[in-house]
C-alpha positions as CSV (number, residue, x, y, z in Angstrom):
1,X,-110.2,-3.1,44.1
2,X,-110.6,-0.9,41.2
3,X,-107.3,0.9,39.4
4,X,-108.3,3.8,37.8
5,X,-107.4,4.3,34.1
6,X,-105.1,6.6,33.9
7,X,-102.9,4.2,36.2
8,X,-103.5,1.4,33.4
9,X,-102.7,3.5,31.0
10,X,-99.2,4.4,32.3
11,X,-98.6,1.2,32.8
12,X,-98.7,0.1,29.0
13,X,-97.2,2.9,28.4
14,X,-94.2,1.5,30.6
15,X,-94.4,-1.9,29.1
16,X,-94.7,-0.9,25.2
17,X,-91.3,1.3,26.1
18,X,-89.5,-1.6,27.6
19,X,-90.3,-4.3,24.6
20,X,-89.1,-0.8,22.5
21,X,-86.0,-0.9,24.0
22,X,-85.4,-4.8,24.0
23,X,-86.0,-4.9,20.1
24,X,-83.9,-1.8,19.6
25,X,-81.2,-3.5,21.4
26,X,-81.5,-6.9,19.5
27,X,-81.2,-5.5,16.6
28,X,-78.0,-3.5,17.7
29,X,-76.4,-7.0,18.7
30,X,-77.6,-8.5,15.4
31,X,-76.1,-5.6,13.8
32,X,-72.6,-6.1,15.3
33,X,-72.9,-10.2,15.0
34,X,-72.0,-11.5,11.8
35,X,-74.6,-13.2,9.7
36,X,-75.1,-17.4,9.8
37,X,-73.5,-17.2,5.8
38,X,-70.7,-15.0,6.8
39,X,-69.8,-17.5,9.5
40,X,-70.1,-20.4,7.7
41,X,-68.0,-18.4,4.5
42,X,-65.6,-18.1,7.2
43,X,-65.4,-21.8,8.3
44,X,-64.8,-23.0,5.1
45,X,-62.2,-20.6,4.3
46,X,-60.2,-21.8,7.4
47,X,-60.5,-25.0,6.5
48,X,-57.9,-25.9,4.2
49,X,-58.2,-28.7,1.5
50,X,-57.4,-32.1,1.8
51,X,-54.9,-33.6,-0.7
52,X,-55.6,-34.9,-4.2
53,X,-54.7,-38.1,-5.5
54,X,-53.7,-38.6,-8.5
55,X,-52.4,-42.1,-9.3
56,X,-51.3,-45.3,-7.3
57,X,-49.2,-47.2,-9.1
58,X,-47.4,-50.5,-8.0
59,X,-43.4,-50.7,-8.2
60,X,-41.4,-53.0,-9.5
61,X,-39.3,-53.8,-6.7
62,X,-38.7,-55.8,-4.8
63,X,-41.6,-57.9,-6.7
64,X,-42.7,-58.0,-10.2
65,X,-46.2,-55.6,-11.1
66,X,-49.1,-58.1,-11.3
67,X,-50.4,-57.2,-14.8
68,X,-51.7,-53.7,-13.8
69,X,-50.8,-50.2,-12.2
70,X,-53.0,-51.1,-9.5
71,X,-52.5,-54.4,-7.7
72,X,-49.9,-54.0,-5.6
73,X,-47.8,-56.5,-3.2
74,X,-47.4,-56.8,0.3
75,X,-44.1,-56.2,1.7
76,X,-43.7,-54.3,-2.2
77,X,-43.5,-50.6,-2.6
78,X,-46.2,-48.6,-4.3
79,X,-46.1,-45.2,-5.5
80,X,-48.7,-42.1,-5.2
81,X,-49.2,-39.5,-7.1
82,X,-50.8,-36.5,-5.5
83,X,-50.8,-32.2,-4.8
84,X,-50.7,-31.1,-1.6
85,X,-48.5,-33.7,0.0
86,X,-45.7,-32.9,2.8
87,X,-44.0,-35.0,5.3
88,X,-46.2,-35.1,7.4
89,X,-48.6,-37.1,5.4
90,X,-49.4,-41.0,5.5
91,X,-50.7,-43.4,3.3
92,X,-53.8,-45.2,5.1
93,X,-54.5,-49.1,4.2
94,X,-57.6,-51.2,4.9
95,X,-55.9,-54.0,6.9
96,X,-56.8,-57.3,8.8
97,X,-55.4,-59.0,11.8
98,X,-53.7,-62.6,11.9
99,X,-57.8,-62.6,13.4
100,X,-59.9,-61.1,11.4
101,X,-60.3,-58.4,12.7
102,X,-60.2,-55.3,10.4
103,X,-58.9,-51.5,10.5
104,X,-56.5,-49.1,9.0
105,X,-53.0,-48.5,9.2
106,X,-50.9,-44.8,8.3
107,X,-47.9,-45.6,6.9
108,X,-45.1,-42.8,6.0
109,X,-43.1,-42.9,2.8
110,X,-39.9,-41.5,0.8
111,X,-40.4,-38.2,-1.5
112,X,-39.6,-39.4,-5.3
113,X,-40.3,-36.0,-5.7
114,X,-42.8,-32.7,-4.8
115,X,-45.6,-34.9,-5.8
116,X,-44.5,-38.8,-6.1
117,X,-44.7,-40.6,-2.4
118,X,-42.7,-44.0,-2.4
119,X,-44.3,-46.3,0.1
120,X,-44.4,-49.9,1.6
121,X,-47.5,-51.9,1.4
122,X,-48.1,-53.2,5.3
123,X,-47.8,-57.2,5.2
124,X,-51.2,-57.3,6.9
125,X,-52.8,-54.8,3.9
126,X,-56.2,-56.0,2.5
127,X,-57.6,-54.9,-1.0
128,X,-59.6,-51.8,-0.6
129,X,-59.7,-48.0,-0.9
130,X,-56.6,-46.2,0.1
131,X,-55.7,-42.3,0.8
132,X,-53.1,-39.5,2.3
133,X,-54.1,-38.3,5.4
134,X,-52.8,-34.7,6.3
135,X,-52.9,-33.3,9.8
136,X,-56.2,-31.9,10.9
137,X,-57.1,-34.6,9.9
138,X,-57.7,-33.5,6.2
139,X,-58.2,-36.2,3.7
140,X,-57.6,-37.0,0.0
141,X,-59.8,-38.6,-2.3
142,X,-59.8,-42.7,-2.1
143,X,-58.5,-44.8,-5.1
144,X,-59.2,-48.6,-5.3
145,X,-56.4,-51.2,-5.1
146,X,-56.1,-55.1,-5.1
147,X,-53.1,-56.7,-2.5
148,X,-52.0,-59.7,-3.2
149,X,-49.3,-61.4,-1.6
150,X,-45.7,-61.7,-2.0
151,X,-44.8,-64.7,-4.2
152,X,-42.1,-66.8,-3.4
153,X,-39.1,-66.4,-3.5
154,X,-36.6,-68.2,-5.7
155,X,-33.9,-69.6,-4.6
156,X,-31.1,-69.0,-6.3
157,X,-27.9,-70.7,-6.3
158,X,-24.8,-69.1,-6.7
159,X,-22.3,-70.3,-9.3
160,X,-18.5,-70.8,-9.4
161,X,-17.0,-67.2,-10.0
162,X,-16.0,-67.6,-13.3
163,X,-13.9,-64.8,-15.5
164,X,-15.7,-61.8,-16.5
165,X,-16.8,-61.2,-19.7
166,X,-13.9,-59.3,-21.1
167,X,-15.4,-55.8,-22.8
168,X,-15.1,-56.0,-26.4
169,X,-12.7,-53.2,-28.4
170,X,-15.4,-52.4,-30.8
171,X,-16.7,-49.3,-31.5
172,X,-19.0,-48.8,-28.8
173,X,-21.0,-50.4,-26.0
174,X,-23.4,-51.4,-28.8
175,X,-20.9,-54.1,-30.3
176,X,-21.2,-57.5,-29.7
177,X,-24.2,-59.2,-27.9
178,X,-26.7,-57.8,-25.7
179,X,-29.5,-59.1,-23.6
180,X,-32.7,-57.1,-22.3
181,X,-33.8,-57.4,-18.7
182,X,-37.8,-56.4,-18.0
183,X,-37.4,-57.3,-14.1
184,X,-34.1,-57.4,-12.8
185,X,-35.5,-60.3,-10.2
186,X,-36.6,-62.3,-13.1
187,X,-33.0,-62.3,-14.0
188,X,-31.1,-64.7,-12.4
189,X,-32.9,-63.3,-8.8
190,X,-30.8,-60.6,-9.4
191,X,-27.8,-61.8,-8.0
192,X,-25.1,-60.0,-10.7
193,X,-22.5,-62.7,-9.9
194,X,-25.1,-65.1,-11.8
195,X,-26.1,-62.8,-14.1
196,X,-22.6,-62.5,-15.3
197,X,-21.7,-66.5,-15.3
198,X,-25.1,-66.9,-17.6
199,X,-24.1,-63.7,-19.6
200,X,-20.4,-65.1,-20.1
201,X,-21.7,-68.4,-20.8
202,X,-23.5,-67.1,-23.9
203,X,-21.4,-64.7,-25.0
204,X,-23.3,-61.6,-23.6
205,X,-21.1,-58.8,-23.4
206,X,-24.0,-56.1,-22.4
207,X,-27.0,-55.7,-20.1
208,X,-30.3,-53.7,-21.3
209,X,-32.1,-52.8,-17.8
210,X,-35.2,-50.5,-17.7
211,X,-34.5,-47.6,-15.5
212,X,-37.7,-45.9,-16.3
213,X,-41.1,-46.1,-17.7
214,X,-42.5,-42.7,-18.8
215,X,-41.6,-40.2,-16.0
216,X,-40.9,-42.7,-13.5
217,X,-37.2,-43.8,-12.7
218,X,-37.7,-47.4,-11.7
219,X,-35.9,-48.4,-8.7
220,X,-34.3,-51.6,-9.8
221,X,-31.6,-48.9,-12.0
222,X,-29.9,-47.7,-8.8
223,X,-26.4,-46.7,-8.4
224,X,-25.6,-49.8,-6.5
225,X,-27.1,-52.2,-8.5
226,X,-25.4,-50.9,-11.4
227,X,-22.2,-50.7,-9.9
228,X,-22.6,-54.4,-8.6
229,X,-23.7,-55.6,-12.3
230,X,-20.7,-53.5,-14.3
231,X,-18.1,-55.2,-11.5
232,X,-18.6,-58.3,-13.1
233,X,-17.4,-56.7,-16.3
234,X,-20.3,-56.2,-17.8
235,X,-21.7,-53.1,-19.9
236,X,-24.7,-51.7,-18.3
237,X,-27.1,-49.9,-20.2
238,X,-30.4,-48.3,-19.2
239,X,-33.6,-48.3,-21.3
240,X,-37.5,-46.1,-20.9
241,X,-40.4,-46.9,-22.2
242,X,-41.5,-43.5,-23.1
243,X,-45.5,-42.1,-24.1
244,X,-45.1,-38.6,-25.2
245,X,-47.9,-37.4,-22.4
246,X,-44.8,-35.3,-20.8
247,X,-41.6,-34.8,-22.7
248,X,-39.6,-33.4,-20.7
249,X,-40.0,-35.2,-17.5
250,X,-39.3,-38.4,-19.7
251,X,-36.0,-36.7,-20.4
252,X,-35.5,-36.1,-17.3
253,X,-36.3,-39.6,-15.9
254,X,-33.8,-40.7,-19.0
255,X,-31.1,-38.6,-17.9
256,X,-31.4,-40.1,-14.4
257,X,-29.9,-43.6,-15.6
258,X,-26.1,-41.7,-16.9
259,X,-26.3,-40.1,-12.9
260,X,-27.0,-44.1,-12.0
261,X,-23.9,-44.7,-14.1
262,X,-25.4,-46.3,-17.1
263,X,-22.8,-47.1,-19.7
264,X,-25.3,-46.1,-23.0
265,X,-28.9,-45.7,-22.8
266,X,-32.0,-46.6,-25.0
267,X,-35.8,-44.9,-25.8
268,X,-38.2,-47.5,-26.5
269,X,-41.0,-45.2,-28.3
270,X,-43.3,-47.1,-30.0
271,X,-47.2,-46.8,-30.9
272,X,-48.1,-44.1,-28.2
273,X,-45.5,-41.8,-29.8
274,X,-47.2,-42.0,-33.5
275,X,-48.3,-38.4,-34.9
276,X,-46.0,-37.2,-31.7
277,X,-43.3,-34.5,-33.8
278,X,-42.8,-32.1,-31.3
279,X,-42.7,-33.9,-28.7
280,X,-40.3,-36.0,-29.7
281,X,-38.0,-33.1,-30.6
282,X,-39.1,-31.8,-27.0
283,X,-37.9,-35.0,-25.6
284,X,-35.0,-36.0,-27.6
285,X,-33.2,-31.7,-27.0
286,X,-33.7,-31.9,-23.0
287,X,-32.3,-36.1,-23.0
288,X,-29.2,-35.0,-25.0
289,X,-28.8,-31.2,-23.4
290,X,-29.0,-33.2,-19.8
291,X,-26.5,-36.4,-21.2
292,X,-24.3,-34.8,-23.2
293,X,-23.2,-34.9,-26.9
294,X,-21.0,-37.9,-26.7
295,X,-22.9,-40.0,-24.9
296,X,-24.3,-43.3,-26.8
297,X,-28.1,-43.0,-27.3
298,X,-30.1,-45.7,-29.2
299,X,-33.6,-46.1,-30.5
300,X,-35.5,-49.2,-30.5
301,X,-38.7,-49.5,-31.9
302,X,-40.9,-51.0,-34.7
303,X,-38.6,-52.3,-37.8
304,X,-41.0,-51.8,-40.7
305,X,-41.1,-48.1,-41.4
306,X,-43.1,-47.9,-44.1
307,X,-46.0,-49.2,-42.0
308,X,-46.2,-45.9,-39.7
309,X,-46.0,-43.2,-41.9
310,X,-47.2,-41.2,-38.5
311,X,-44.3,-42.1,-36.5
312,X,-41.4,-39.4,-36.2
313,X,-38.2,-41.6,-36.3
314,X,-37.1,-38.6,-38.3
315,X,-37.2,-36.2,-35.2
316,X,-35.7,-39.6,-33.2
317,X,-33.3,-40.0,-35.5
318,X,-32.5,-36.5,-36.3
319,X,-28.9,-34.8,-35.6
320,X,-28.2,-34.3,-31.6
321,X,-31.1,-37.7,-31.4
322,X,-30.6,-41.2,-31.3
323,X,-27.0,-42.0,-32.7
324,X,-27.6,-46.3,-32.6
325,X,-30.9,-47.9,-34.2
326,X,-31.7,-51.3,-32.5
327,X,-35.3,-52.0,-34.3
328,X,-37.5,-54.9,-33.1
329,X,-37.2,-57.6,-35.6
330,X,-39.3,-59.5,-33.9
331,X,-39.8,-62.0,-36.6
332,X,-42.2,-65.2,-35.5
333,X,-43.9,-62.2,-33.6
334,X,-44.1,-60.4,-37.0
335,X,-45.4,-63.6,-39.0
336,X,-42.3,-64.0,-41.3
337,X,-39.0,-65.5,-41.8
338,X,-35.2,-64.4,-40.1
339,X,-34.6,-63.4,-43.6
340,X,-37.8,-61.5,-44.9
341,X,-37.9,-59.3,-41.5
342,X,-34.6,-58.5,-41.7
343,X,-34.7,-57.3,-45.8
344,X,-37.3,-55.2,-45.0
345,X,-35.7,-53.7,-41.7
346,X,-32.4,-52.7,-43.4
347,X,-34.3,-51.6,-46.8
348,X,-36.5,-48.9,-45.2
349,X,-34.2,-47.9,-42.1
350,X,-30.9,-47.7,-43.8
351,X,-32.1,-44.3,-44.9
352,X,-32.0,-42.6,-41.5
353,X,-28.2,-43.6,-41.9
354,X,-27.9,-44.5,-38.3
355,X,-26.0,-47.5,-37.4
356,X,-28.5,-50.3,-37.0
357,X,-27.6,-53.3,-34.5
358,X,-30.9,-55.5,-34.7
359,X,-32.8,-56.8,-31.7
360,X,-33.7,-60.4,-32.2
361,X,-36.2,-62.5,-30.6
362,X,-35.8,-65.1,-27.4
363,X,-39.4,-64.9,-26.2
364,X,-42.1,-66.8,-27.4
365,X,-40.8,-69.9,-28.5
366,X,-38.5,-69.2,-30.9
367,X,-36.5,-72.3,-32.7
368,X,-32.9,-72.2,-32.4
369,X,-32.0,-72.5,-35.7
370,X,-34.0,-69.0,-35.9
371,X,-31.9,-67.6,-33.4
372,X,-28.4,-68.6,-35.3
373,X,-29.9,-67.4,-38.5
374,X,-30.3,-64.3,-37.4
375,X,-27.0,-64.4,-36.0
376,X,-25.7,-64.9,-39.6
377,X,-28.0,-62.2,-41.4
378,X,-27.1,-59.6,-39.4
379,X,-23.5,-60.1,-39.8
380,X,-23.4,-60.3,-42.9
381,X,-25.6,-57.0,-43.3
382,X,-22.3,-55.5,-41.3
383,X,-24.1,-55.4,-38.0
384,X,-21.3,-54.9,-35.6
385,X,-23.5,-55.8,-32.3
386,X,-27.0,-57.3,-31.5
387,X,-29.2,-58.3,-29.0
388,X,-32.3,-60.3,-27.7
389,X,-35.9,-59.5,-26.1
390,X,-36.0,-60.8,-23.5
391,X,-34.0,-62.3,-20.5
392,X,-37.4,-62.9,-18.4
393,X,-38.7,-65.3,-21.3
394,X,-35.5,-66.7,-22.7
395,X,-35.5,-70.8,-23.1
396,X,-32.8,-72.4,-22.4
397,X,-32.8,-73.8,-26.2
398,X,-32.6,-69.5,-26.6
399,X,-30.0,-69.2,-24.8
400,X,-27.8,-72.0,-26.1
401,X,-28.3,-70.9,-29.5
402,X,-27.5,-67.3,-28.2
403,X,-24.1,-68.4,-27.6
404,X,-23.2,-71.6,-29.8
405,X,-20.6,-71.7,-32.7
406,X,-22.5,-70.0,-36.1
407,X,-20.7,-70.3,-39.0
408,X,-20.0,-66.8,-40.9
409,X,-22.0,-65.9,-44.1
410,X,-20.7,-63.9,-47.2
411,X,-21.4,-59.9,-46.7
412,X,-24.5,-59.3,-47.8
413,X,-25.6,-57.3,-50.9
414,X,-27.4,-53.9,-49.2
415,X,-31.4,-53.8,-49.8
416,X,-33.0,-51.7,-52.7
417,X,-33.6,-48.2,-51.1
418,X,-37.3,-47.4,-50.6
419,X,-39.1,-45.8,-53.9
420,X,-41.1,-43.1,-53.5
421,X,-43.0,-41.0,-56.4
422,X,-46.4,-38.9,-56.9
423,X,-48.4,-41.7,-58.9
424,X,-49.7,-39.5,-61.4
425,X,-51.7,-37.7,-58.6
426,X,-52.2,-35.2,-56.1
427,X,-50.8,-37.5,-53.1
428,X,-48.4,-40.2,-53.9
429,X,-46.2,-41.7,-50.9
430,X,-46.9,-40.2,-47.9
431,X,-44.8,-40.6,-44.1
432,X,-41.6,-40.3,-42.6
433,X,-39.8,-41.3,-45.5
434,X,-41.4,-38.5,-47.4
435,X,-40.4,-35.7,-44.7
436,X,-36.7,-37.3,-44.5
437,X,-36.8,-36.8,-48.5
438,X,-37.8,-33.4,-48.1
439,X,-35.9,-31.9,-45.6
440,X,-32.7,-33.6,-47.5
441,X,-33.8,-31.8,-50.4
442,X,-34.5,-28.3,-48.6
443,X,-30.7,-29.1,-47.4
444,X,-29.7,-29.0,-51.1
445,X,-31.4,-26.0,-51.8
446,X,-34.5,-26.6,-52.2
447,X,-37.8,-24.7,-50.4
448,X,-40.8,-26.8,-49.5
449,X,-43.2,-27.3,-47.0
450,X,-42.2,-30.3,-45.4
451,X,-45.5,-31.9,-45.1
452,X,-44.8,-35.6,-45.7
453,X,-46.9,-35.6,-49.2
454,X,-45.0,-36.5,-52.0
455,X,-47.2,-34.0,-54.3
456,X,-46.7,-32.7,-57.5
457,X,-44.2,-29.7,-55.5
458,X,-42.0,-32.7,-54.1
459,X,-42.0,-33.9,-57.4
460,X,-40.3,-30.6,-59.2
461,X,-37.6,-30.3,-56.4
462,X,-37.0,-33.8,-57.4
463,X,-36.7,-33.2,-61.0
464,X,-34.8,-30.3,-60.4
465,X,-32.7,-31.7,-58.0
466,X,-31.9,-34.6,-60.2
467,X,-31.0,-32.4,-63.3
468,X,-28.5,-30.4,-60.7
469,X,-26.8,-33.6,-60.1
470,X,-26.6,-35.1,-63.3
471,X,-29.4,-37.8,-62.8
472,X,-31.7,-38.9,-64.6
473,X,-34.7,-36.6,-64.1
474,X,-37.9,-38.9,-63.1
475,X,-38.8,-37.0,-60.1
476,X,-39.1,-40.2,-58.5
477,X,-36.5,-40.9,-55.3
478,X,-35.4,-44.5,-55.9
479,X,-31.5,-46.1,-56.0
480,X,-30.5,-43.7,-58.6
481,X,-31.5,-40.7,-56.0
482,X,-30.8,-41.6,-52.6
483,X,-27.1,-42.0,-52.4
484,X,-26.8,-38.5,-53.4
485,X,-29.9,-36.8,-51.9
486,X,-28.4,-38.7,-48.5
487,X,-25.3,-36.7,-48.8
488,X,-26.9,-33.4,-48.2
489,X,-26.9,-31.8,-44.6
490,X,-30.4,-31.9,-43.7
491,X,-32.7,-29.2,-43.1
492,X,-34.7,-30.1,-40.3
493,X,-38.3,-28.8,-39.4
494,X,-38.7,-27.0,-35.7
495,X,-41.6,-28.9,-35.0
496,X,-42.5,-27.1,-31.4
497,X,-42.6,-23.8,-33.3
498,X,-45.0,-25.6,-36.1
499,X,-47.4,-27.5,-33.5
500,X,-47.9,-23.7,-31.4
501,X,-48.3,-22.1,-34.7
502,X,-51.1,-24.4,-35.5
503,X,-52.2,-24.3,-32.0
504,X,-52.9,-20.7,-32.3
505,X,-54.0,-20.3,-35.8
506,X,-57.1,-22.9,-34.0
507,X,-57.7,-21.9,-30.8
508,X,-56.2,-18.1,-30.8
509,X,-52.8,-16.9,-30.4
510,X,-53.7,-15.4,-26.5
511,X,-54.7,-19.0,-25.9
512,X,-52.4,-20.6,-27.1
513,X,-49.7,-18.8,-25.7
514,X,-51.2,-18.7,-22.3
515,X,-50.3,-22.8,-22.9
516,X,-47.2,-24.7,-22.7
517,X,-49.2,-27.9,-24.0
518,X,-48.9,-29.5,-27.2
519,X,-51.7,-31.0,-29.1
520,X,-52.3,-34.6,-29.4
521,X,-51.4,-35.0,-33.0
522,X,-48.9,-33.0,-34.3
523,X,-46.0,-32.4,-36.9
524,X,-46.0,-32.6,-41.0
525,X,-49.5,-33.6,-42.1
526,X,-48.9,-37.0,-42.5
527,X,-48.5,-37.3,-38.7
528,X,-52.3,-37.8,-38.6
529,X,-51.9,-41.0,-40.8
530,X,-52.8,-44.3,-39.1
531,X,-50.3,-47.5,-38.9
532,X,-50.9,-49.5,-41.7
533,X,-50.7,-52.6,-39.7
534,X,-49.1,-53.4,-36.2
535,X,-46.3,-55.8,-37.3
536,X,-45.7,-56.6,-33.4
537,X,-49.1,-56.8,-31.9
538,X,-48.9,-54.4,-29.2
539,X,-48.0,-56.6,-25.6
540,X,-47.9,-55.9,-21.7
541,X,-46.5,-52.6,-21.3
542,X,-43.1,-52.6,-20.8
């Protein structure tokens, strides 16, 4: 049948208006729909991060680290280090079955603080990748870490109970004889009833424990043990290996072994803290601000100055610092004899007029004739107390000579002070020594820059400082100068102040003030001076 056009034509007509009116309508919908990007912008907003690690480090308790931050014991503790934690969190191990068969296991922890997770390595953990998991789940990064198991224990048998060491009337804790402890396990198991018979036995009158290493309190210093070791009679004092990366949470982590009851307490800042001024000021204001002005700080750390003219045991040694200097004579380490490495220590310390009480070798294989010569020297130097690195390598040969009968030497004749002068040039001696000189001569009325360059400017406020005093007038600082120059108050240098001064002069002062960080290398300019040699080879850390 035939359908006449104008019927056709209607019909398209119809059909062209529908399709009209579907597309309009899409495109309403797509108008009111948010786009595939906005979506997907969305999404990602609502998800929230996963956390970041930072660091795992193994712990030194109840089992010795293995040699490195990241191989870890099971049944040992382990801390983490990351943003973004809360309690909620767990710490997820590769582990393996009595059978084989492996998987992962979430294991919660104890806050050492906002961002430092204390946790126990699962006895069936396997080396592998490890990482917080967050509710969600939501993930952190993985970090790499080698298990190894426990080692075994030592037995350890417990002795008579024998009479205390009785504490010693001296001074301060300092007097007498002292022994350091690395790992309090390797000590006797840790039992403090036989850490006091072997102590007694050799007439040690003082433990050196670590509490901390950088901004981590260790947990071997706790409350309890140190209450349990100073019950036995014995002084307890806590010691930090320290780095300079964060002053004042080393203080802080200092200041922690006083709160554990820690009878005196010691930095250990060595190589990492060379060219380090203002940090050490940083470090050394907050540790005695949170301790207290009477409380016995010591400093132990290389024995020949003169070889790091970087080093600040100025700042270290400076009023409201370190009031006890315990340097590392170290001497089969160092290469010499007892009695060379112990001339040269009192030479070039004595100037920083802080009592020194030497710390002797028993590592190493030291003779014991060594060991009771060292005994004699420093006595007769007027050492009033001493002690020995360390109780986790001492011999038995150590420790006998530790405590056997010495007989006394004549007092000692005191070293030659340390000479400095200009040489005829621009530069003559250059170091700590230099910017002790010079902020003893600002004291007595001079005005230099205290740069650590014994320059031809040094060298007039010498003269003239000499001719004030009656002196001969070499402008040279040698035994004729130094009694008197010591006499005068110091003037020291704010070093914080100089370090953000030079920070902003290089980078701008908006920049620099918009940052609390200090540079690498900082202080007078001999900061930036290089050890002349490591006297004591640089070891495990500590």
């Amino acid at each position: 049948m035939l359908v006449p056009m104008s019927a056709v034509r209607r019909q398209t007509t119809l059909l062209l208006l529908a399709v009209a009116s579907l597309l309009a309508g899409g495109a309403a919908l797509a108008a009111l729909a948010p786009s595939a990007d906005a979506q997907a912008a969305v999404s990602k907003k609502a998800v929230k991060k996963g956390p970041k690690l930072v660091f795992v480090r193994c712990s030194s308790v109840p089992y010795p680290c293995q040699g490195s931050h990241t191989i870890v014991v099971r049944g040992g503790k382990m801390l983490i280090g990351a943003g973004g934690l809360t309690k909620s969190g767990r710490v997820e191990f590769p582990v393996r079955s009595s059978s084989g068969k492996a998987g992962k296991r979430r294991v919660a922890g104890r806050f050492r603080t906002k961002t430092r997770l204390l946790v126990t390595v699962p006895r069936d953990a396997v080396s592998g990748v490890v990482r917080v998991v967050m509710p969600g789940p939501r993930y952190s990064n993985g970090v790499r870490v080698t298990v190894r198991k426990a080692p075994a224990a030592t037995r350890v048998t417990r002795p008579t109970p024998v009479t205390p060491p009785v504490r010693s009337n001296g001074r301060s804790v300092f007097d007498g004889s002292g022994m350091w402890i690395w790992y309090l396990r390797r000590a006797a198991g840790g039992d403090p009833d036989a850490i006091a018979a072997k102590a007694a036995a050799a007439g040690v009158r003082t433990i050196f424990l670590k509490s901390a290493d950088g901004t981590n309190v260790w947990s071997q210093f706790s409350s309890s043990a140190v209450a349990a070791l100073k019950a036995t009679g014995l002084n307890v004092c806590g010691w930090q290996f320290v780095y300079g990366r964060d002053p004042l949470g080393e203080a802080r982590a200092a200041a922690a072994a006083k709160e554990a009851g820690a009878d005196c307490f010691v930095i250990d800042a060595e190589g990492d803290y060379e060219g380090k001024y203002a940090q050490a000021q940083r470090y050394t204001k907050a540790l005695r601000a949170a301790v207290g002005d009477g409380y016995p700080i010591g400093l132990t750390s290389f024995p020949y100055v003169h070889y790091h003219p970087g080093f600040p045991y100025s700042v270290f040694m400076a009023p409201g610092g370190a009031t006890f200097n315990l340097p590392q004579v170290y001497w089969k380490t160092i290469g010499t004899s007892v009695d060379t490495s112990l001339q040269i220590t009192y030479q070039y310390n004595g100037v920083y007029q802080t009592p020194i009480y030497p710390l002797g070798q028993t590592y190493d294989g030291t003779s014991a004739s060594d060991v009771r010569r060292f005994r004699q020297l420093s006595a007769g130097y007027g050492a009033t107390g001493l002690s020995w690195w360390v109780w986790d390598f001492a011999s038995a040969s150590d420790w006998n000579a530790v405590g056997a009968d010495v007989a006394a030497v004549e007092p000692l004749d005191s070293p030659r002070y340390p000479t400095l002068k200009a040489n005829g040039s621009k530069t003559g001696s250059r170091g700590d020594l230099v910017v002790l000189a010079q902020e003893h001569l600002n004291g007595g009325g001079a005005a230099l820059r205290v740069d650590g360059d014994y320059g031809p400017g040094t060298a007039t406020a010498v003269r003239q400082y000499q001719s004030s005093k009656g002196i001969d007038a070499t402008g040279v600082i040698d035994d004729a100068t130094w009694p008197t120059l010591l006499r005068e108050t110091p003037k020291t240098t704010n070093w914080v102040s100089v370090a953000r001064a030079s920070a902003a002069k290089a980078r701008g002062a908006r920049a620099a003030a918009a940052s609390a960080a200090l540079p690498r290398v900082n202080g007078p300019a001999s900061a930036g001076l290089r050890a002349r040699r490591d006297e004591i080879p640089p070891g495990p850390r500590r």
